[in-house]
BATOR-273779 format. One record per atom (N, C-alpha, C): residue number from 0; atom name; x, y, z. Coordinates in Angstrom, 1 decimal, padded with zeros to 4 digits. Atoms other than C-alpha are relative to their C-alpha. Layout:
# residues N
<rec><num>NUM</num><atome>CA</atome><px>X</px><py>Y</py><pz>Z</pz></rec>
...
This chain:
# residues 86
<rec><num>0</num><atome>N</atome><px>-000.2</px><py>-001.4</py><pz>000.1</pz></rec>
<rec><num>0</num><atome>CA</atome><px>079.9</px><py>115.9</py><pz>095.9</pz></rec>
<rec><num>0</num><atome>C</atome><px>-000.2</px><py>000.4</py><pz>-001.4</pz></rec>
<rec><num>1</num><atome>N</atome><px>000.2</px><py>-000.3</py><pz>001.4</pz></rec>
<rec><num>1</num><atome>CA</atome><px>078.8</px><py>118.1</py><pz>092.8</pz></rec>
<rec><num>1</num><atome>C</atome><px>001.0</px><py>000.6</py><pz>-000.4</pz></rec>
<rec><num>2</num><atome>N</atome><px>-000.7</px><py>-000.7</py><pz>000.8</pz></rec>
<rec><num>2</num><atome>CA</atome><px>080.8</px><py>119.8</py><pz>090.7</pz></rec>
<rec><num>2</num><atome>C</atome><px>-000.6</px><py>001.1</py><pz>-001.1</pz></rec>
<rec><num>3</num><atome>N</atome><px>000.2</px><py>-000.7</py><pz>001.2</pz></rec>
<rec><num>3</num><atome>CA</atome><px>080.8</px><py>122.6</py><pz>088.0</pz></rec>
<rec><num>3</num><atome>C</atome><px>000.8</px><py>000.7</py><pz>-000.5</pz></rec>
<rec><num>4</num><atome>N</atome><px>-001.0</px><py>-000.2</py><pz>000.8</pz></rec>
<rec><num>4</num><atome>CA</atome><px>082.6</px><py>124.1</py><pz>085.4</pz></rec>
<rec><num>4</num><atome>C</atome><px>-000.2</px><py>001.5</py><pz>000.3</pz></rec>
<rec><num>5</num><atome>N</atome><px>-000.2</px><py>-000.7</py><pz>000.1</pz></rec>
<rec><num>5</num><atome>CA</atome><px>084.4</px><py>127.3</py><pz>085.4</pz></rec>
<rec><num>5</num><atome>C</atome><px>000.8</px><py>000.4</py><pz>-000.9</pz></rec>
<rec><num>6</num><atome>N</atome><px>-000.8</px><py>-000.2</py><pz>001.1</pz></rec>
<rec><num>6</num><atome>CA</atome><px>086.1</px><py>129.1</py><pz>082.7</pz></rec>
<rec><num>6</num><atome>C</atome><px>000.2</px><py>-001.0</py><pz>-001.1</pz></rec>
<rec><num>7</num><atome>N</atome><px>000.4</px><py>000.8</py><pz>001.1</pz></rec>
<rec><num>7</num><atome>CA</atome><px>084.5</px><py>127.0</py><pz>080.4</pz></rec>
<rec><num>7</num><atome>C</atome><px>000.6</px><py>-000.9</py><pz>-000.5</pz></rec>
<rec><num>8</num><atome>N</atome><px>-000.8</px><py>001.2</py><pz>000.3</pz></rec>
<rec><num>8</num><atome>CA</atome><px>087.1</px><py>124.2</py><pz>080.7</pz></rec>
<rec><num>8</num><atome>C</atome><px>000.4</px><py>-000.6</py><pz>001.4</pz></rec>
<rec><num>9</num><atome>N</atome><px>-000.7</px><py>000.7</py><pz>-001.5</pz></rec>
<rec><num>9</num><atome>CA</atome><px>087.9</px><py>123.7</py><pz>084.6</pz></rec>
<rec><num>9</num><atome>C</atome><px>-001.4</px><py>-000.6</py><pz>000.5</pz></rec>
<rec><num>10</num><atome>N</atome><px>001.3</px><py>000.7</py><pz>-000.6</pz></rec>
<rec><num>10</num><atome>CA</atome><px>085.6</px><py>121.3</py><pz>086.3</pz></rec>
<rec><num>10</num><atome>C</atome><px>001.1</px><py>000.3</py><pz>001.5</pz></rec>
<rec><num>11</num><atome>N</atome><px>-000.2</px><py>000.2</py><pz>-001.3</pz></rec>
<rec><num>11</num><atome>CA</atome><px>086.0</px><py>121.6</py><pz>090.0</pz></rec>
<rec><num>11</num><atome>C</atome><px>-000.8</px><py>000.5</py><pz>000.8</pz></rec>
<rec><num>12</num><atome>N</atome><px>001.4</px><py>000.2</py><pz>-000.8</pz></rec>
<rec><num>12</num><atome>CA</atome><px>084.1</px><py>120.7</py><pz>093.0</pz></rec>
<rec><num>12</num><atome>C</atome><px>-000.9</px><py>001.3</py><pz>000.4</pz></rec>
<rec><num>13</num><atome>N</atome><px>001.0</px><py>-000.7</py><pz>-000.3</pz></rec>
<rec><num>13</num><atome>CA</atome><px>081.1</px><py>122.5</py><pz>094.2</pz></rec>
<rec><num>13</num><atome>C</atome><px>000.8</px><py>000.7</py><pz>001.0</pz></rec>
<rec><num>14</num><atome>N</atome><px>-000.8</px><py>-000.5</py><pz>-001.1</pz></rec>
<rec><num>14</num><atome>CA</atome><px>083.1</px><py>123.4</py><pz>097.3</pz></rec>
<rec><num>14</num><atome>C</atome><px>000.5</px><py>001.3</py><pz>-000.5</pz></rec>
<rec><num>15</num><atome>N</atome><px>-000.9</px><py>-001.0</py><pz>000.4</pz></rec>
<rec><num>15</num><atome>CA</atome><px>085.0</px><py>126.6</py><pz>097.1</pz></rec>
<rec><num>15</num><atome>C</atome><px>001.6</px><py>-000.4</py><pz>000.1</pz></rec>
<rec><num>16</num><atome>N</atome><px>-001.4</px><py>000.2</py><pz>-000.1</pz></rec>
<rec><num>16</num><atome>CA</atome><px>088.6</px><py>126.7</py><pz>096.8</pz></rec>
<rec><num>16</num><atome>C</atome><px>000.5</px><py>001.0</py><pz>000.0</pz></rec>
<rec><num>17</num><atome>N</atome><px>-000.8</px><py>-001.3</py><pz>-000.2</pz></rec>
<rec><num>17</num><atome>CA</atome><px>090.8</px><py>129.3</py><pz>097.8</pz></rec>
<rec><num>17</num><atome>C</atome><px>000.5</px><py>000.8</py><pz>-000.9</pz></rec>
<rec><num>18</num><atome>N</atome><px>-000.7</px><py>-001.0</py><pz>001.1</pz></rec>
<rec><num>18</num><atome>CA</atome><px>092.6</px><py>130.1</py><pz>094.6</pz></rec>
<rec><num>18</num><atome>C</atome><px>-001.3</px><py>-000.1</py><pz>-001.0</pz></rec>
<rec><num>19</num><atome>N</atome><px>000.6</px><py>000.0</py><pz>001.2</pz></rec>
<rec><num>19</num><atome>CA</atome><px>089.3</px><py>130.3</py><pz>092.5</pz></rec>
<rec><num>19</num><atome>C</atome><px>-000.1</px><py>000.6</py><pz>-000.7</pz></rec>
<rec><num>20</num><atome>N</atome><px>-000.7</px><py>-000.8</py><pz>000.9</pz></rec>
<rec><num>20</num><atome>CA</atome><px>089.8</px><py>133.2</py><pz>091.2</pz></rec>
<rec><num>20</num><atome>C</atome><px>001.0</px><py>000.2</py><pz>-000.6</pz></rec>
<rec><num>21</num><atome>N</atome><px>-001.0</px><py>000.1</py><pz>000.9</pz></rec>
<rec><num>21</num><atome>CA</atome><px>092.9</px><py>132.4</py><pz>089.7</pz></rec>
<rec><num>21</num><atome>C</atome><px>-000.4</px><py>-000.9</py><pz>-001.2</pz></rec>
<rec><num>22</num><atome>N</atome><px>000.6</px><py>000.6</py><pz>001.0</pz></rec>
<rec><num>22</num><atome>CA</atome><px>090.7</px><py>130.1</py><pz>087.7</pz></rec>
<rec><num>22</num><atome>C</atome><px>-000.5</px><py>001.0</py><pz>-001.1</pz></rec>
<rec><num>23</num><atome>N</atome><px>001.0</px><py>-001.0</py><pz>000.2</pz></rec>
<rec><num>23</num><atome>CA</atome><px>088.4</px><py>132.8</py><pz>086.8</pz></rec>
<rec><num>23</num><atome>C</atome><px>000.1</px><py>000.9</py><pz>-000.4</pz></rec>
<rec><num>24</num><atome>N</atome><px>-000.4</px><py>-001.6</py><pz>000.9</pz></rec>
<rec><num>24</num><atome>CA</atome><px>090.4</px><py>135.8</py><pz>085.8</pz></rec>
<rec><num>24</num><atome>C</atome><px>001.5</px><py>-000.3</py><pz>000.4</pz></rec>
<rec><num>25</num><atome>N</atome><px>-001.4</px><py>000.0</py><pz>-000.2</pz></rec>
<rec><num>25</num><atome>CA</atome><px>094.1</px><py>134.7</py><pz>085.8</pz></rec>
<rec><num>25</num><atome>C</atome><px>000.8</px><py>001.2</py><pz>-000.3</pz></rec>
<rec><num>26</num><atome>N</atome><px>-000.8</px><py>-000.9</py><pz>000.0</pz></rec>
<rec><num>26</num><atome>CA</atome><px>096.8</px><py>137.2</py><pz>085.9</pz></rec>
<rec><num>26</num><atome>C</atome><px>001.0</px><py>-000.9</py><pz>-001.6</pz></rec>
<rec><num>27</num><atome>N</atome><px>-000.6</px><py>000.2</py><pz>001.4</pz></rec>
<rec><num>27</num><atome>CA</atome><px>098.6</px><py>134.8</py><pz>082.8</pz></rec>
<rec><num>27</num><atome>C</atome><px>-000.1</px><py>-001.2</py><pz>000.2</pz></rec>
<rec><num>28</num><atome>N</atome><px>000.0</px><py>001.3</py><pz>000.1</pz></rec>
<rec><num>28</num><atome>CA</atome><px>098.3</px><py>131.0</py><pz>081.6</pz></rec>
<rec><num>28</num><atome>C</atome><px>000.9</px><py>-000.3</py><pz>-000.6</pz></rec>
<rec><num>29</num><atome>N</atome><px>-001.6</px><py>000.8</py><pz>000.8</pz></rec>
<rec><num>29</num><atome>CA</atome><px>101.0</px><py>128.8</py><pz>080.3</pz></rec>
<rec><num>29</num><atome>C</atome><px>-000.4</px><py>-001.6</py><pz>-000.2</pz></rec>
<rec><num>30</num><atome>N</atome><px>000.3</px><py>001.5</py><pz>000.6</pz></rec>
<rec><num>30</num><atome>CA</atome><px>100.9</px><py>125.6</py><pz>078.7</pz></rec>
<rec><num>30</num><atome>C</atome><px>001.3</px><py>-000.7</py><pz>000.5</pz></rec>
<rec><num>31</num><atome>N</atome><px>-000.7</px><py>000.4</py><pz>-000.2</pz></rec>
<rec><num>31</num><atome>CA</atome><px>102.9</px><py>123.0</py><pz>079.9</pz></rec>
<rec><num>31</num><atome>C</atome><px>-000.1</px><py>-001.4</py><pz>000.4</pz></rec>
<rec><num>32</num><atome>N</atome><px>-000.2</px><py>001.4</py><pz>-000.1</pz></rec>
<rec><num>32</num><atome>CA</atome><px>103.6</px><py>119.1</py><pz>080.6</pz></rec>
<rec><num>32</num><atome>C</atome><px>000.7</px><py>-000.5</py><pz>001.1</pz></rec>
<rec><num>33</num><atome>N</atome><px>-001.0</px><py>001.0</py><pz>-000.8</pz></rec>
<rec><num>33</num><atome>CA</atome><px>104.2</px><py>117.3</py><pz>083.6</pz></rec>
<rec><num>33</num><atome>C</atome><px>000.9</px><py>-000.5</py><pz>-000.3</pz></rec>
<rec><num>34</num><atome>N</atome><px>-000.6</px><py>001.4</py><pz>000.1</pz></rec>
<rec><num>34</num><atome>CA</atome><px>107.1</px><py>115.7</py><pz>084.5</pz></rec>
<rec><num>34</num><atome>C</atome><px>000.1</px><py>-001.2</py><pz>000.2</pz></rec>
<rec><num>35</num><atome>N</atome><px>000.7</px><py>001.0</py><pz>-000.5</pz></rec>
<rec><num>35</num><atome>CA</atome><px>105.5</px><py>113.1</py><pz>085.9</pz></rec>
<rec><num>35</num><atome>C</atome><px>-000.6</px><py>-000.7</py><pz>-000.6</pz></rec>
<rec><num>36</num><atome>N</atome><px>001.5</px><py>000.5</py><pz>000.9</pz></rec>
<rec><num>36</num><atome>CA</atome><px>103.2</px><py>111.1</py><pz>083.4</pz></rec>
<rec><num>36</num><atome>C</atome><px>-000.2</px><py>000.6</py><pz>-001.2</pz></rec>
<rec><num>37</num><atome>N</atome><px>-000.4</px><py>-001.0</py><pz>001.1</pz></rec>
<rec><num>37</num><atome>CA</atome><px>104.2</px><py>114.0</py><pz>080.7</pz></rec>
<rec><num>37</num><atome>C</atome><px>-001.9</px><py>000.7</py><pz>-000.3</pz></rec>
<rec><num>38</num><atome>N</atome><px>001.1</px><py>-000.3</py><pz>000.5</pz></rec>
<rec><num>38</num><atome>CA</atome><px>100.5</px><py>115.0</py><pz>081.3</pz></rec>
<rec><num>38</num><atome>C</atome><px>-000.2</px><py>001.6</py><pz>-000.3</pz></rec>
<rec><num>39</num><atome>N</atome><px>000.2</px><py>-001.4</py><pz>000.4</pz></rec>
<rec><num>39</num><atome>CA</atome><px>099.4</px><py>117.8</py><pz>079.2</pz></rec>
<rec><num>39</num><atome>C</atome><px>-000.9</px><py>001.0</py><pz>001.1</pz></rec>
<rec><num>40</num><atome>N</atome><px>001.1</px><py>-000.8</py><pz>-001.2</pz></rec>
<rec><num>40</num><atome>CA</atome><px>098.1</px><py>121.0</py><pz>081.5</pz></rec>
<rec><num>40</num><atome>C</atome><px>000.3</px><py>000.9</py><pz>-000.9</pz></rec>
<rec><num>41</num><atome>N</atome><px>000.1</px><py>-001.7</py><pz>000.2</pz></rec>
<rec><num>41</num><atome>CA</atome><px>097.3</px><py>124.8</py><pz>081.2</pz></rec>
<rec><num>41</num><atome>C</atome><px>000.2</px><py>000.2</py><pz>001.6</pz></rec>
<rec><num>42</num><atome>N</atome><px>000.0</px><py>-000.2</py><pz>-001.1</pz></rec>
<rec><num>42</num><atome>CA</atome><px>098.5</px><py>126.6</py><pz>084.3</pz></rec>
<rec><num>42</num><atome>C</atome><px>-000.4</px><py>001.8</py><pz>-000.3</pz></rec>
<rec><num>43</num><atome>N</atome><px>000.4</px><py>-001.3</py><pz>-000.3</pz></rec>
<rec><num>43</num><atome>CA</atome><px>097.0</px><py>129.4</py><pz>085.9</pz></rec>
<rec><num>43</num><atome>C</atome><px>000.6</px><py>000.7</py><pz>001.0</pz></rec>
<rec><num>44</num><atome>N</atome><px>-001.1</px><py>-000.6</py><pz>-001.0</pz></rec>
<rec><num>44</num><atome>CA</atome><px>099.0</px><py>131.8</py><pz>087.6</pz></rec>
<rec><num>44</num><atome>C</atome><px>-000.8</px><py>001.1</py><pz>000.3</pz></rec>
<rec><num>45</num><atome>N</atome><px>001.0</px><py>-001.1</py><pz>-000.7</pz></rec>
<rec><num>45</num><atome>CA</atome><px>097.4</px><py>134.6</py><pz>090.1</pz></rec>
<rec><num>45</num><atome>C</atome><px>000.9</px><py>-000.1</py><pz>001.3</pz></rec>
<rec><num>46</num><atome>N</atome><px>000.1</px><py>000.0</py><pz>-001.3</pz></rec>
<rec><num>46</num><atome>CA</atome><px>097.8</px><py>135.1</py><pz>093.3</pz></rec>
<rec><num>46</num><atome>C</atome><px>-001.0</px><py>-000.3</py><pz>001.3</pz></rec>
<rec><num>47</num><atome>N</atome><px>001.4</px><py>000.1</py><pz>-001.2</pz></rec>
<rec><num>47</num><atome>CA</atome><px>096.4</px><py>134.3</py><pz>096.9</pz></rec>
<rec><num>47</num><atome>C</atome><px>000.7</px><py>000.3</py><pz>001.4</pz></rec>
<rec><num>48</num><atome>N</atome><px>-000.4</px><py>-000.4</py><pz>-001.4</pz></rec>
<rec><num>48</num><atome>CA</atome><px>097.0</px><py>136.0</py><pz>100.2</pz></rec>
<rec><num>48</num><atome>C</atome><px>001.1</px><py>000.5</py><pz>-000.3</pz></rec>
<rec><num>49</num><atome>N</atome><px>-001.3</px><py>-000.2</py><pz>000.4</pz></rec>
<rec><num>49</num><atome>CA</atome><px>099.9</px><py>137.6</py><pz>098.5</pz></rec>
<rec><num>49</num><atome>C</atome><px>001.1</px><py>-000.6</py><pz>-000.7</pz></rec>
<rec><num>50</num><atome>N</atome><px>-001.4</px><py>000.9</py><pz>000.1</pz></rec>
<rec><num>50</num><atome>CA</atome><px>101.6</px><py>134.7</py><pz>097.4</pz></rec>
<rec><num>50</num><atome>C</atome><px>000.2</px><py>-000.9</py><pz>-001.5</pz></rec>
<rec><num>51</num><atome>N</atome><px>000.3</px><py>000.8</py><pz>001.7</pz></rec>
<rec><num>51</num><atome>CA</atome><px>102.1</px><py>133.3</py><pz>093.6</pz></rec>
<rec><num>51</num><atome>C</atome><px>-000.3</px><py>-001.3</py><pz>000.3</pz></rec>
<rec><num>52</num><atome>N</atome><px>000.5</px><py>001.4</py><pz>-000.1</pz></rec>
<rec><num>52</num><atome>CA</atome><px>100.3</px><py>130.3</py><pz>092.8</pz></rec>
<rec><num>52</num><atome>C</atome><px>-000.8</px><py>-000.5</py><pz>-001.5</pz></rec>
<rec><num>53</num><atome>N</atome><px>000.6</px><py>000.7</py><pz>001.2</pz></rec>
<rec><num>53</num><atome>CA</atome><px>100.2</px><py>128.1</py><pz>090.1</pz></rec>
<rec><num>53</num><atome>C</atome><px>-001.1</px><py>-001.0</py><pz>-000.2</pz></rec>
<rec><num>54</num><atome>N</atome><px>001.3</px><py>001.1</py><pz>000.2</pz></rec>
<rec><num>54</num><atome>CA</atome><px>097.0</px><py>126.0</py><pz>089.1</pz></rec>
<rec><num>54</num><atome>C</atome><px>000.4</px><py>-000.8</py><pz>-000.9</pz></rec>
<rec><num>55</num><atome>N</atome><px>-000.2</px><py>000.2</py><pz>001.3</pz></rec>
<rec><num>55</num><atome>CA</atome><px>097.8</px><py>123.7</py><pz>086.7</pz></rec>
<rec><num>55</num><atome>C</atome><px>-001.3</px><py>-001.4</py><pz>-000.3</pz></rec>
<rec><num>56</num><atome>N</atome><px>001.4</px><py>000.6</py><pz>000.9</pz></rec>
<rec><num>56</num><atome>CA</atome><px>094.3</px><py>121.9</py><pz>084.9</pz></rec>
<rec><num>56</num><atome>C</atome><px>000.6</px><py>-001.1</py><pz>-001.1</pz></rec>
<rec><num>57</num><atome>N</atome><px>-000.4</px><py>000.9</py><pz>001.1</pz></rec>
<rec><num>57</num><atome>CA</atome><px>094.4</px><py>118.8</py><pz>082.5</pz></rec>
<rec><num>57</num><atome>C</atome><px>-000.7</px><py>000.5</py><pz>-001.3</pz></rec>
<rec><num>58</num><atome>N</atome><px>000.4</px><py>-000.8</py><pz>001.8</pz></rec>
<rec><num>58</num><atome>CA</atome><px>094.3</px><py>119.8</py><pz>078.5</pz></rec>
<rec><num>58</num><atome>C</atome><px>-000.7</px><py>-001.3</py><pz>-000.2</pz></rec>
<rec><num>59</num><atome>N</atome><px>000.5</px><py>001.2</py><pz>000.2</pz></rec>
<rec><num>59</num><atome>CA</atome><px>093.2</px><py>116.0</py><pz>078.0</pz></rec>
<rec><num>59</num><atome>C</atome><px>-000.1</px><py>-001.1</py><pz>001.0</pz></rec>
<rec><num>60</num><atome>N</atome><px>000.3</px><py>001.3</py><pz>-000.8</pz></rec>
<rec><num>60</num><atome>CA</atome><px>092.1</px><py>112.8</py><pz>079.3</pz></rec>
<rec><num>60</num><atome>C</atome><px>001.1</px><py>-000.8</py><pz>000.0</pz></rec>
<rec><num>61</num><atome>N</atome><px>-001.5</px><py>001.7</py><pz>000.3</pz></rec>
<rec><num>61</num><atome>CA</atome><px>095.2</px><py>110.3</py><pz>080.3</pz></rec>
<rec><num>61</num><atome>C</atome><px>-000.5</px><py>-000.7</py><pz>001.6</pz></rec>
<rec><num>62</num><atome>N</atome><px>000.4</px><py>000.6</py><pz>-000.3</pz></rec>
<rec><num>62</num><atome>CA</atome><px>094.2</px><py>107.6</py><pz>082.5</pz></rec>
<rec><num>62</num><atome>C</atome><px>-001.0</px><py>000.3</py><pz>001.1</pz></rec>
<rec><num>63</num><atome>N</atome><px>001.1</px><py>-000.6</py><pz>-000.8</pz></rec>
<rec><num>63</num><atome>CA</atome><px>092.0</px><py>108.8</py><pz>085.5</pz></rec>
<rec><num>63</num><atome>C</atome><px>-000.4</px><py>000.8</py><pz>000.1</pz></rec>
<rec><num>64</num><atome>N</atome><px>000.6</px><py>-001.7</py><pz>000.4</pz></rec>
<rec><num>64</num><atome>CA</atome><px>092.6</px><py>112.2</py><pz>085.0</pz></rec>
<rec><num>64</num><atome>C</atome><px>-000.4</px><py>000.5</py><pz>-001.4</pz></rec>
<rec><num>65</num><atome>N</atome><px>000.8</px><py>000.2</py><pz>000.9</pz></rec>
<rec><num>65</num><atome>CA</atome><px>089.9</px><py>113.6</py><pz>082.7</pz></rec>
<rec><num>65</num><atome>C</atome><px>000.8</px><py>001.9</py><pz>-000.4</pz></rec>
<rec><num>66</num><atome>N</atome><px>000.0</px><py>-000.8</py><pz>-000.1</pz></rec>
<rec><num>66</num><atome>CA</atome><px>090.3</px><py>116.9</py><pz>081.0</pz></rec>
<rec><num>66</num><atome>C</atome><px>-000.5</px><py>001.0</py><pz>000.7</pz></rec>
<rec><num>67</num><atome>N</atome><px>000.5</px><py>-001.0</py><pz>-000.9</pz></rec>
<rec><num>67</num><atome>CA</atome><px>089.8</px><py>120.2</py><pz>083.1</pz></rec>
<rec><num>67</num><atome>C</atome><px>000.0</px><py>-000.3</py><pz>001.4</pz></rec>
<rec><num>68</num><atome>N</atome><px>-000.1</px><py>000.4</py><pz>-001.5</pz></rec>
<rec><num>68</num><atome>CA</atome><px>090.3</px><py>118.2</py><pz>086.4</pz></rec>
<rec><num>68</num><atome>C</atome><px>001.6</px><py>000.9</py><pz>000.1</pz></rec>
<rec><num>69</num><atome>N</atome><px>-000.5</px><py>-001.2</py><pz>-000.2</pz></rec>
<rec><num>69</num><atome>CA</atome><px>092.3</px><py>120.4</py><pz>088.3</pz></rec>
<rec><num>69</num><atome>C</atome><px>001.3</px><py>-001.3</py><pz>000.2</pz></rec>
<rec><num>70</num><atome>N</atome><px>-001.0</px><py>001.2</py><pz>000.1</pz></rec>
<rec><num>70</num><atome>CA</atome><px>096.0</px><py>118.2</py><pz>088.4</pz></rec>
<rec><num>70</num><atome>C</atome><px>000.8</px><py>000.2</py><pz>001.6</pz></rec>
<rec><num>71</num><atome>N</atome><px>-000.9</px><py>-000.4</py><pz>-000.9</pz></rec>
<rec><num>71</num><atome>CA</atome><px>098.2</px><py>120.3</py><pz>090.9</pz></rec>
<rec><num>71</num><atome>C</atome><px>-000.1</px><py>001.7</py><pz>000.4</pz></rec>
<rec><num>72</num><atome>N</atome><px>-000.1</px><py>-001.5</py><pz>-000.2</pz></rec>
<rec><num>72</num><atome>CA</atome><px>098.5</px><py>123.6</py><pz>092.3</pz></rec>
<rec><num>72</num><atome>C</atome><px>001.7</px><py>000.7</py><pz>000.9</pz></rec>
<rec><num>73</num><atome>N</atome><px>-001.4</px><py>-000.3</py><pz>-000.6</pz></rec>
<rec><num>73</num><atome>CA</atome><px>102.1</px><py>125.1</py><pz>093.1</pz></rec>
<rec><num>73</num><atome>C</atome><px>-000.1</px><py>001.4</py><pz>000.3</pz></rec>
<rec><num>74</num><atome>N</atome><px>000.0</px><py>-001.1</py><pz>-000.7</pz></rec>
<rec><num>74</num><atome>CA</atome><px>103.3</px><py>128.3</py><pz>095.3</pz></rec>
<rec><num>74</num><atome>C</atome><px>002.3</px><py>-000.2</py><pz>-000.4</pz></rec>
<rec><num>75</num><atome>N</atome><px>-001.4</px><py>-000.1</py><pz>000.8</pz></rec>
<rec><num>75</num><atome>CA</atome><px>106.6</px><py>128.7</py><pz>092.5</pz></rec>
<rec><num>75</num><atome>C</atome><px>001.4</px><py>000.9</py><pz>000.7</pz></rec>
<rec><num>76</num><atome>N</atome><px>-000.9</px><py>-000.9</py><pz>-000.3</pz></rec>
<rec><num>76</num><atome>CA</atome><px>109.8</px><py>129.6</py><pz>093.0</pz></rec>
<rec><num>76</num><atome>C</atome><px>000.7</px><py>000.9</py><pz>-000.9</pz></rec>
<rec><num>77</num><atome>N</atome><px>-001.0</px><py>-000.2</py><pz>000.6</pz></rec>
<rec><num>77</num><atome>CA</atome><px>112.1</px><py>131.8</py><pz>091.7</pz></rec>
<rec><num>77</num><atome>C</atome><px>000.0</px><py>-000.3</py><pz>-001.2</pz></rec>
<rec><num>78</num><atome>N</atome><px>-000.5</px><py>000.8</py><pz>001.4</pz></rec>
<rec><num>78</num><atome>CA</atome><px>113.5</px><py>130.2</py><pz>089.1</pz></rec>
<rec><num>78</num><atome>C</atome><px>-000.9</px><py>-000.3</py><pz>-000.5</pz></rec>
<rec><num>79</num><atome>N</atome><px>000.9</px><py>000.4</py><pz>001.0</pz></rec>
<rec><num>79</num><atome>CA</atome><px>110.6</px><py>128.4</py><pz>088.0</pz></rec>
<rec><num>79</num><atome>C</atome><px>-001.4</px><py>001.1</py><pz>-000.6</pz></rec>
<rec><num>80</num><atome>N</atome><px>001.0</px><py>-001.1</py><pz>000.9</pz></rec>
<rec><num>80</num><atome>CA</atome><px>108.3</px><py>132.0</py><pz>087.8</pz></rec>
<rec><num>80</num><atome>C</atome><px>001.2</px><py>000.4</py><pz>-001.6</pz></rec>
<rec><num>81</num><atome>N</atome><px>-001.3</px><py>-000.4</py><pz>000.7</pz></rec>
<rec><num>81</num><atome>CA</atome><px>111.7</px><py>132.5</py><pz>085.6</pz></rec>
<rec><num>81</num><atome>C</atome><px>-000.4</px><py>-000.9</py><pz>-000.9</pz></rec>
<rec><num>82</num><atome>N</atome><px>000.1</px><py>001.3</py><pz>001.0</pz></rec>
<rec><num>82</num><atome>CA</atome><px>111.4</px><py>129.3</py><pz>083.6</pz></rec>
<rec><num>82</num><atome>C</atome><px>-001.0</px><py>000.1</py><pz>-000.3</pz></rec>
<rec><num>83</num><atome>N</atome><px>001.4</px><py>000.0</py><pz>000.7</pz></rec>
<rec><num>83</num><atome>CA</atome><px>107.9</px><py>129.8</py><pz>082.7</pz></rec>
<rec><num>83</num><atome>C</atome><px>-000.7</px><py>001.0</py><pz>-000.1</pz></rec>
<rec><num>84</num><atome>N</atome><px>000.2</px><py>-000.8</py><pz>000.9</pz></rec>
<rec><num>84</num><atome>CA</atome><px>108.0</px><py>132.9</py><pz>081.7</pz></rec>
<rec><num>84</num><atome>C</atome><px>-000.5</px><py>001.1</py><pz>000.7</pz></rec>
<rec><num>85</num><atome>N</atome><px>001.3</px><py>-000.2</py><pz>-000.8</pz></rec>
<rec><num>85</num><atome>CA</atome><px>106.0</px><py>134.5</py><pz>084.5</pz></rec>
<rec><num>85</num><atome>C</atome><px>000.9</px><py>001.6</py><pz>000.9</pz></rec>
């Protein structure tokens, strides 16, 4: 499968992806760190079909995952649009 870069830091697949416009023209980004592996991301927040949705992209390379590979994508609650500011 190919890939290509968007927003001049996200690599993801050739395929489309439903939220790619949240890559593309985010509604607000936020820096933040797994708790998992404490890996560094930028998340992108937008929406899709109505419904908030976080992207969150790698700031650097830690073991397999390379920078700009896409890590996670969450559908936030509450509290955590609250906690991150959003």
């Amino acid at each position: 499968m190919t890939s290509r870069t968007i927003n001049h830091s996200v690599t993801v697949p050739r395929t489309k992806i439903k939220g790619q416009g949240i890559l593309t023209n985010p509604v607000s980004t936020i820096d933040h760190v797994m708790a998992r592996g404490g890996q560094a991301v930028k998340g992108f927040y937008g929406t899709v079909d109505g419904k908030d949705v976080i992207i969150y992209v790698a700031k650097t390379d830690k073991g397999k995952i390379k920078a700009g590979d896409i890590v996670t994508a969450i559908q936030p609650s509450q509290k955590q649009m609250s906690n991150l500011g959003l």
